[in-house]
C-alpha positions in Angstrom: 0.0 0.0 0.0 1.2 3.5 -1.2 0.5 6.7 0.6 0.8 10.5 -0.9 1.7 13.0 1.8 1.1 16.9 0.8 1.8 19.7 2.7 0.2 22.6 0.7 1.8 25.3 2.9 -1.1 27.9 2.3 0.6 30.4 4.9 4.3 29.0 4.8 5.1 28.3 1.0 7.0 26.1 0.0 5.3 22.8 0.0 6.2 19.4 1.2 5.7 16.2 -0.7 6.2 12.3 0.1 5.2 9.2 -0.6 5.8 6.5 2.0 5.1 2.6 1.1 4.0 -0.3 3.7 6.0 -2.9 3.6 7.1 -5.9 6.0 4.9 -4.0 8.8 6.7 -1.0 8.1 6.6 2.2 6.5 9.2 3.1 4.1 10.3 6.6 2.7 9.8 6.4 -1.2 9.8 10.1 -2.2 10.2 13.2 -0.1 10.6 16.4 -1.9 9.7 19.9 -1.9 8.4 22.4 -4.2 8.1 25.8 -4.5 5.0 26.1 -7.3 1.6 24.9 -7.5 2.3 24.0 -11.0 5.8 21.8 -9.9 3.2 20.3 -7.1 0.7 19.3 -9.4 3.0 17.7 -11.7 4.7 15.6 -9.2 1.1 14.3 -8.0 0.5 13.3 -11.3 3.2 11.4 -11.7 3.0 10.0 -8.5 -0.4 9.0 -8.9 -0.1 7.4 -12.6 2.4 5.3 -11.4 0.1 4.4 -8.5 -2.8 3.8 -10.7 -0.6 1.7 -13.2 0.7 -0.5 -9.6 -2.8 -1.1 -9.2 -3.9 -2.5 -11.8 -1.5 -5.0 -12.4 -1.9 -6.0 -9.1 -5.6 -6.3 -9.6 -5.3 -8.3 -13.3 -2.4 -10.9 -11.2 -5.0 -11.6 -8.3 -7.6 -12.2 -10.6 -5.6 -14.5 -12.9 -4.3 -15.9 -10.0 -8.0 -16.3 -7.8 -10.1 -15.9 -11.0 -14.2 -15.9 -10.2 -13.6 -17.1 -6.3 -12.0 -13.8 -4.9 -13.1 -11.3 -7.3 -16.2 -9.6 -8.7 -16.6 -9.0 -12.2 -18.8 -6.3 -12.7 -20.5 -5.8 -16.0 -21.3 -7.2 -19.1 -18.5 -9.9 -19.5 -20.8 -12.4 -21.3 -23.5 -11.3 -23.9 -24.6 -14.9 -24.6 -22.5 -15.7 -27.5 -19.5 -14.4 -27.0 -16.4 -13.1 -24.5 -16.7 -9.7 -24.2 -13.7 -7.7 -23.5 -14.8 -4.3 -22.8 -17.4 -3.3 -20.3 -16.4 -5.0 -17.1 -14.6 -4.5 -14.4 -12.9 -6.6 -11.9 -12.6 -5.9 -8.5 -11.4 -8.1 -5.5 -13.7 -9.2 -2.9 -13.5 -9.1 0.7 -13.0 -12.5 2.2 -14.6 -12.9 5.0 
């Protein structure tokens, strides 16, 4: 699990960035920068975040190879009757109880 730490610094300016990972029981220290522009902030979100988003969904397309149908939901239209459908689904893992 990822985490994005922002410190907008409305009074202060600069601003203070990190992004901390949990691993082992621990948090570790990925990122930690600091910016002086909105603009500079807002970039480094986004590339944080696309490389969050693109974590995740590997993630997500390994469980469900790995669990298929009996730890995930597949939400959608994934069969139309005739055929596989490969658009208009998506899978998401389910909370094991």
């Amino acid at each position: 699990m990822k985490f994005i730490g922002i410190d907008l610094g409305w009074r202060s300016q600069p601003s203070g960035l990190s992004c901390l990972e949990w691993v082992d029981g621990q948090l570790q220290l990925l990122d930690l920068d600091r910016k002086d522009a909105i603009a500079d902030i807002l970039i480094w979100i986004d590339a944080t975040e696309d490389k969050l988003d693109s974590l995740i969904c590997a993630y997500i397309a390994a469980y469900s190879w790995y669990w298929g149908e009996e730890r995930n939901l597949v939400l959608g239209d994934v069969y139309d009757g005739l055929r596989l459908r490969t658009t208009d689904y998506i899978i998401i893992p389910q909370r094991m109880l």
